[in-house]
C-alpha positions as CSV (number, residue, x, y, z in Angstrom):
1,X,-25.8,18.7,0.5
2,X,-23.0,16.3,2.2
3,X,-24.3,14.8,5.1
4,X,-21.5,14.9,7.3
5,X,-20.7,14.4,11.6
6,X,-17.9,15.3,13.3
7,X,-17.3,11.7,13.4
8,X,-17.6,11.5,9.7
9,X,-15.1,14.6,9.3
10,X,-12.2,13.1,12.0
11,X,-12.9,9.9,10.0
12,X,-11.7,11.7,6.7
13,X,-8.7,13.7,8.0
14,X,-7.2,10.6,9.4
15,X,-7.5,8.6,6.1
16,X,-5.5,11.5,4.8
17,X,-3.4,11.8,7.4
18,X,-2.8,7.5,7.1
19,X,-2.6,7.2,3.3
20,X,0.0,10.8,3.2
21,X,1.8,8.9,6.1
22,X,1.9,5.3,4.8
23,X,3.6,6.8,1.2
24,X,6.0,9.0,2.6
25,X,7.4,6.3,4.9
26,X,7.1,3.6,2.0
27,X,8.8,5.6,-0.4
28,X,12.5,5.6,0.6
29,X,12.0,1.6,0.9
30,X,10.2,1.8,-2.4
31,X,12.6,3.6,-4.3
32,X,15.9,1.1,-2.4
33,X,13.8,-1.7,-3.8
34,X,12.5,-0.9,-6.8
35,X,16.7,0.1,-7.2
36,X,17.9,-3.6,-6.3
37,X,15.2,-4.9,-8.5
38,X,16.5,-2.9,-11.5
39,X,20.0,-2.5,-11.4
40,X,21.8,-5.8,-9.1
41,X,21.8,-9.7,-9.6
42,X,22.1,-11.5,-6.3
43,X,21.4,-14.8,-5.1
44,X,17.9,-15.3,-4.1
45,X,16.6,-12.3,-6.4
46,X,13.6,-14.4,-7.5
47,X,12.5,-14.8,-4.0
48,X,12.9,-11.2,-2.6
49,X,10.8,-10.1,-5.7
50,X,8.2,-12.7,-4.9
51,X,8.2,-11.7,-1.3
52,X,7.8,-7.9,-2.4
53,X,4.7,-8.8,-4.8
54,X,3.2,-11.5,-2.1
55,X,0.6,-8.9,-0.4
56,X,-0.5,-8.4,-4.2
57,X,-1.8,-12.1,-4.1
58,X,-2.7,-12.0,-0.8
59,X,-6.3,-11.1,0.6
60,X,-5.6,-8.1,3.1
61,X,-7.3,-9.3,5.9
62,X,-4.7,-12.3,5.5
63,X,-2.0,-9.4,6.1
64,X,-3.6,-8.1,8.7
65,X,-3.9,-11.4,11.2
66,X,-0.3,-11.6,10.1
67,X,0.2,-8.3,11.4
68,X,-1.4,-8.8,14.2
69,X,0.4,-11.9,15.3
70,X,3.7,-9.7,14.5
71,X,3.0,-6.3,17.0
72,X,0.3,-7.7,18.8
73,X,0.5,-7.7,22.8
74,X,1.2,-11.4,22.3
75,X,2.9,-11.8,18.9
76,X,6.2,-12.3,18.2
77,X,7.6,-8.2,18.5
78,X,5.0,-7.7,21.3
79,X,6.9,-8.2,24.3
80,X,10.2,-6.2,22.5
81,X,7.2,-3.2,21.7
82,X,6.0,-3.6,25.6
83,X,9.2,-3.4,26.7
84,X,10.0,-0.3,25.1
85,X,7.0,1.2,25.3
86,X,5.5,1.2,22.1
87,X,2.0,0.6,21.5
88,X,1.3,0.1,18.0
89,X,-2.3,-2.2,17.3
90,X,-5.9,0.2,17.8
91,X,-3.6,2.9,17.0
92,X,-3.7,5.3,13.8
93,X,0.4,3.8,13.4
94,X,-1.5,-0.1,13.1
95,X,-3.3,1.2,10.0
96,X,-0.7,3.3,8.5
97,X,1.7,0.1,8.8
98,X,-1.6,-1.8,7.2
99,X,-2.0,0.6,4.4
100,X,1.9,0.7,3.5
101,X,1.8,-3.3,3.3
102,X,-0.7,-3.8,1.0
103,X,0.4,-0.6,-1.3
104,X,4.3,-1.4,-1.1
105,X,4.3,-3.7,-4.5
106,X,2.1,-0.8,-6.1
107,X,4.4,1.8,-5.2
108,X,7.8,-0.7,-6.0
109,X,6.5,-1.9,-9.4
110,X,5.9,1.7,-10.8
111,X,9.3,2.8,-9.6
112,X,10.7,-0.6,-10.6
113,X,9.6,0.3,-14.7
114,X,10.6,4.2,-14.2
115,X,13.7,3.4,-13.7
116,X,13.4,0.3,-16.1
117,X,13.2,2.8,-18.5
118,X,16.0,4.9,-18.8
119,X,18.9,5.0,-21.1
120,X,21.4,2.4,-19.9
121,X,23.9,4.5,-21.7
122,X,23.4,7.5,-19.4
123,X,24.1,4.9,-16.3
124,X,26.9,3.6,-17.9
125,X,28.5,7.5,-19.0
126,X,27.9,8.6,-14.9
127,X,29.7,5.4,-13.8
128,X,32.9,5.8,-16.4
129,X,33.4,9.1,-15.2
130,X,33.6,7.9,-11.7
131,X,30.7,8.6,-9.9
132,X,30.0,5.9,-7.5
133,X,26.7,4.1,-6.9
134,X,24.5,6.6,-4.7
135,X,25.8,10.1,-7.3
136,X,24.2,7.8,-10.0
137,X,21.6,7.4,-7.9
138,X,20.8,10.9,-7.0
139,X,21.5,12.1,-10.4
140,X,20.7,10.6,-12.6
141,X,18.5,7.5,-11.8
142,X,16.3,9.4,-9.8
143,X,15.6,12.8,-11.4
144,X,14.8,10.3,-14.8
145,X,12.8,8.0,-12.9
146,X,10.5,11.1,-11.6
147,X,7.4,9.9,-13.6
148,X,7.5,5.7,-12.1
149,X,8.1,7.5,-8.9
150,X,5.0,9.9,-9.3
151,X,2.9,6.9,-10.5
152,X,3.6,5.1,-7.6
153,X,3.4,8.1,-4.9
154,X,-0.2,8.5,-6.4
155,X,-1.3,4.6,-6.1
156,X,-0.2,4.1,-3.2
157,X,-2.2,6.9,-1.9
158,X,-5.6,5.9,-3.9
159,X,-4.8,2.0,-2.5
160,X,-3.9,3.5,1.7
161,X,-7.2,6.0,1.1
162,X,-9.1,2.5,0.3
163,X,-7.7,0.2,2.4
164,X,-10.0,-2.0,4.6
165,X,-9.5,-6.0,5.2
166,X,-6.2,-5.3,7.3
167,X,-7.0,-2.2,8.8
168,X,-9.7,-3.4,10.8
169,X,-7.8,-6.3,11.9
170,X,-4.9,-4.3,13.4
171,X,-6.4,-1.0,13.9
172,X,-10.4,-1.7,14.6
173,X,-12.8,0.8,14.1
174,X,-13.0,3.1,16.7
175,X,-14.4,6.9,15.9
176,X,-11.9,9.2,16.0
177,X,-9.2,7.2,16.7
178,X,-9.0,4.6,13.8
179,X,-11.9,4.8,12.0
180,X,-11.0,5.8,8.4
181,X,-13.6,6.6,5.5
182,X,-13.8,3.2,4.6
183,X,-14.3,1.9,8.3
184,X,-17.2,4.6,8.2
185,X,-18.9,3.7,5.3
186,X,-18.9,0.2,6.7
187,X,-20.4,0.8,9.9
188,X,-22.8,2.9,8.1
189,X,-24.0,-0.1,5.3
190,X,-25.1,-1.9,8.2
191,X,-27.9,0.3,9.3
192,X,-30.7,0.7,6.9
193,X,-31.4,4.2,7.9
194,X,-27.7,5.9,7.4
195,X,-27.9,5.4,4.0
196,X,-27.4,9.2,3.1
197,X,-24.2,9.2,5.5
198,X,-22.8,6.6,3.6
199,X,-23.5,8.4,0.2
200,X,-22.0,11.4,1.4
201,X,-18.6,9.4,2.2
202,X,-18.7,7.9,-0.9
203,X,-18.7,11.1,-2.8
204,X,-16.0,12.6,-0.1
205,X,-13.4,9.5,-0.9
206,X,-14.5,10.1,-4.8
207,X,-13.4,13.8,-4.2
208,X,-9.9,13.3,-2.6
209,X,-9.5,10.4,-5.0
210,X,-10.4,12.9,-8.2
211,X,-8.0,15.6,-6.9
212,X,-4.8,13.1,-6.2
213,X,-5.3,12.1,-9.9
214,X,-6.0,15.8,-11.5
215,X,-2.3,17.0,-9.2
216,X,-0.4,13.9,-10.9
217,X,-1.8,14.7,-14.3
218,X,-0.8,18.2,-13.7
219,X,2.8,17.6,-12.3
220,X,3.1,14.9,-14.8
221,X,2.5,17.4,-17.8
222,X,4.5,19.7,-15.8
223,X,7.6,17.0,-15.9
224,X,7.2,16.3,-19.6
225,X,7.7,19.9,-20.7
226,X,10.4,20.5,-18.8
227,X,12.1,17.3,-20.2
């Protein structure tokens, strides 16, 4: 029997709610990315790939002082944020923009080698019959690129559900507000008598973990017969 408190159960909805949000808003800039990567040469290529792998390299609690420094009251947007009335860090939105950092080269690397993968040819046939850039995009980049974009959906999500060093930097860990299961589990390791509670998270974040893989097996296998 899961050991479970409200606190514990707000704590799990809003690591959903941050890894579902952090992929669906990294995505379109995943999938612009991953295209540029692929398909153009432009000067300073090497360096805007390196930038897009740098959070790979670097420890996430790194990317989340730089984060900090970057939206905090006091950083360098802070005052533009104030001003408009924007309050980002201790807010679910500081761990959601945490999350999508540290999963973005995840995400752009498994687009990057779906698209990789296709049949130059097909490219080349869509552009001689005169369909500009964004129609090849959309029709046939994309739809053959499904799988690298799957692949990429689903580690992102496993890495935001995970995600730790920077969120506690730029979000904290306050119950019900920015505590995520990780957070919880944290908090939790540091008392020698919540042992059980922490079990119990650990087998919730195995759960949601175990059903994100089973759906992109099953959409995966899905994609392959149709093709």
């Amino acid at each position: 029997m899961l050991a479970l408190t409200p606190a514990d159960y707000d704590a799990v909805g809003l690591s959903i709610k941050v890894a579902l949000t952090a992929m669906a808003v990294s995505l379109p800039f995943g999938i612009a990315f991953a295209y540029l990567l692929a398909f153009r040469d432009f000067k300073g290529k090497v360096l805007f790939e390196v930038a897009v792998n740098l959070p790979l390299t670097l420890p996430p609690v790194v990317i989340g002082y730089l984060l900090l420094r970057l939206l905090g009251k006091h950083g360098w947007l802070g005052p533009l944020l104030e001003a408009a009335g924007i309050r980002i860090i201790f807010t679910w939105k500081a761990a959601v923009i945490a999350s999508a950092v540290v999963g973005f080269p995840l995400l752009v690397r498994s687009i990057r080698i779906g698209m990789e993968s296709i049949d130059r040819q097909l490219i080349q046939a869509s552009r001689t019959l005169g369909a500009p850039w964004y129609d090849t995009l959309a029709t046939v980049i994309l739809p053959l690129s499904l799988h690298g974009i799957m692949a990429g959906s689903s580690l992102m999500f496993a890495r935001s559900l995970g995600e730790f060093g920077a969120t506690i930097i730029v979000a904290g860990n306050i119950p019900g507000v920015t505590q995520t299961i990780p957070l919880a589990i944290y908090e939790y390791a540091g008392s020698p008598t919540s042992e059980e509670m922490a079990m119990s998270l650990c087998v919730v974040s195995v759960a949601i973990s175990l059903v994100a893989l089973f759906l992109h097996e099953a959409l995966g296998k899905k994609l392959a017969r149709r093709n």
